[in-house]
C-alpha positions as CSV (number, residue, x, y, z in Angstrom):
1,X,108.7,84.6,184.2
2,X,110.9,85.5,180.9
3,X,111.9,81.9,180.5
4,X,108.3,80.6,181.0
5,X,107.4,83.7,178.5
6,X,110.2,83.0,176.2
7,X,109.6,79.0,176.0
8,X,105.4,79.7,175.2
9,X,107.0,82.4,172.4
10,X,109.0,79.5,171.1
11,X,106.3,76.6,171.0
12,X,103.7,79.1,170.0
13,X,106.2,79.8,166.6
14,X,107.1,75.9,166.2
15,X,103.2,75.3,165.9
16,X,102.4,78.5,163.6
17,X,105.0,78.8,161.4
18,X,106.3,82.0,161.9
19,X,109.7,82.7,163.7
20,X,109.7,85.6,165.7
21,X,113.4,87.6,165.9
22,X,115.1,90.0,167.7
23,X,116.8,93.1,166.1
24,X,120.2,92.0,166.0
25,X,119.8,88.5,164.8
26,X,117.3,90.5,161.8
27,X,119.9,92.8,160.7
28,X,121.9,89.5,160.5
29,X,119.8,87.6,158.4
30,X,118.8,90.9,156.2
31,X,122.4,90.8,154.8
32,X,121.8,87.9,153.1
33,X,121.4,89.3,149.4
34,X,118.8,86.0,148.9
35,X,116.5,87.3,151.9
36,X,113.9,89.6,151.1
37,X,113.1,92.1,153.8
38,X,109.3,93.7,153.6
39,X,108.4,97.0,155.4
40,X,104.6,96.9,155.9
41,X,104.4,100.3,157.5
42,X,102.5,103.1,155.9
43,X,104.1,105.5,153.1
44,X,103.6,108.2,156.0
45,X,105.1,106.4,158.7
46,X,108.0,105.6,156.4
47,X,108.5,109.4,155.6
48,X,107.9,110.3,159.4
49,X,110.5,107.6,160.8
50,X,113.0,106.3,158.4
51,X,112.7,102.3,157.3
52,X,115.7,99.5,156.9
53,X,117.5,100.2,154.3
54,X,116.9,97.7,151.2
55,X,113.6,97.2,152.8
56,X,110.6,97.1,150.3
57,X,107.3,98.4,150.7
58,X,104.2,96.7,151.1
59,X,101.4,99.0,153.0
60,X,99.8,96.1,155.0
61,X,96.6,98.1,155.1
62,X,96.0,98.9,151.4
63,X,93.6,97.5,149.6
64,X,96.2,95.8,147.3
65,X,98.6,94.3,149.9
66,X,97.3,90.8,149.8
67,X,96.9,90.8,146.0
68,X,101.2,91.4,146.5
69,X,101.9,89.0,149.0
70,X,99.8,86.2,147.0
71,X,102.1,87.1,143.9
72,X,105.8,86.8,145.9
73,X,108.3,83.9,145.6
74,X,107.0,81.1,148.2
75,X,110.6,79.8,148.1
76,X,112.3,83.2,149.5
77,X,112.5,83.9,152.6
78,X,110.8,87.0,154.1
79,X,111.9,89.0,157.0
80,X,109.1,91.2,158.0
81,X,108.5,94.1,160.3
82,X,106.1,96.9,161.0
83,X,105.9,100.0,163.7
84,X,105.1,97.5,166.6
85,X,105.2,94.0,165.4
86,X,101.3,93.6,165.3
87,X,100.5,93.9,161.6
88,X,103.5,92.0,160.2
89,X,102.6,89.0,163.1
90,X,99.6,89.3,161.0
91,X,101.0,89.4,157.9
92,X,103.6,86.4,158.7
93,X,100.6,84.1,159.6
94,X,98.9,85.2,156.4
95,X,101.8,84.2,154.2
96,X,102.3,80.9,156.1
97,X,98.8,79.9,155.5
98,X,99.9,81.1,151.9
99,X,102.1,78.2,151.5
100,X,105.3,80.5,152.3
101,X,108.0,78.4,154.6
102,X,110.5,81.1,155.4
103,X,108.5,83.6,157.3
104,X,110.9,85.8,160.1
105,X,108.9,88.4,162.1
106,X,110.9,91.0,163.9
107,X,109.8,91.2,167.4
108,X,108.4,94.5,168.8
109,X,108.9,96.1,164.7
110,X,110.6,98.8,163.9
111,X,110.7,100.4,167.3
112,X,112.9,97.9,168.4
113,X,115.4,98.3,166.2
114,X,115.1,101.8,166.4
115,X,115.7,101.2,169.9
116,X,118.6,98.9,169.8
117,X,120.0,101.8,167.4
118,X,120.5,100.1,164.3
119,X,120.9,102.0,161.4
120,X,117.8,103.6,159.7
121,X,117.6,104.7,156.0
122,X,115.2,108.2,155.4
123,X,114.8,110.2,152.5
124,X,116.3,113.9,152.4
């Protein structure tokens, strides 16, 4: 069942666009100084959980966040997250349909790299 889940994850990413990654192989491509990571949480959730470090902020439910996305470097590539993975799936497909070619959309968000205890950056 994980392999016939795993292989429609794959063909369902080949035909959208977006790749969909797992924590570790995220942190990986994050310390590339040419990737740009985007944290589409909330300023509260941010505050209440911690974020990746170097990430920046784009609230994905502001009024403003698609007049930011529409303004970003279509060449970059974007490594994306939220708390679960369901707004920056959104957001990934959004910014493919954008023009953007390098789209990576962490798996399960934030949570899951909470959970696979990767470092978190919060404010004192």
């Amino acid at each position: 069942m994980k392999l016939l889940f795993l292989l429609f994850s794959l063909f369902f990413s080949l035909q959208t666009g977006v790749n969909n990654i797992d924590p570790a192989t995220f942190k990986k491509m994050a310390e590339d100084k040419n990737v740009v990571v985007i944290d589409l949480r909330t300023a509260d959730e941010i505050a209440r959980k911690g974020k990746i470090a170097g990430a920046r902020v784009i609230d994905y439910l502001s009024d403003s966040a698609q007049v930011v996305i529409k303004k970003l470097d279509r060449s970059k590539t974007y490594l994306v997250y939220c708390a679960g993975g369901g707004r920056s799936s959104d957001c990934a497909h959004e910014m493919v349909g954008l023009g953007f070619k390098n789209i990576y959309n962490l798996t399960r968000g934030f949570d899951s790299w909470k959970n696979a205890g990767l470092p978190i950056e919060t404010k004192k």
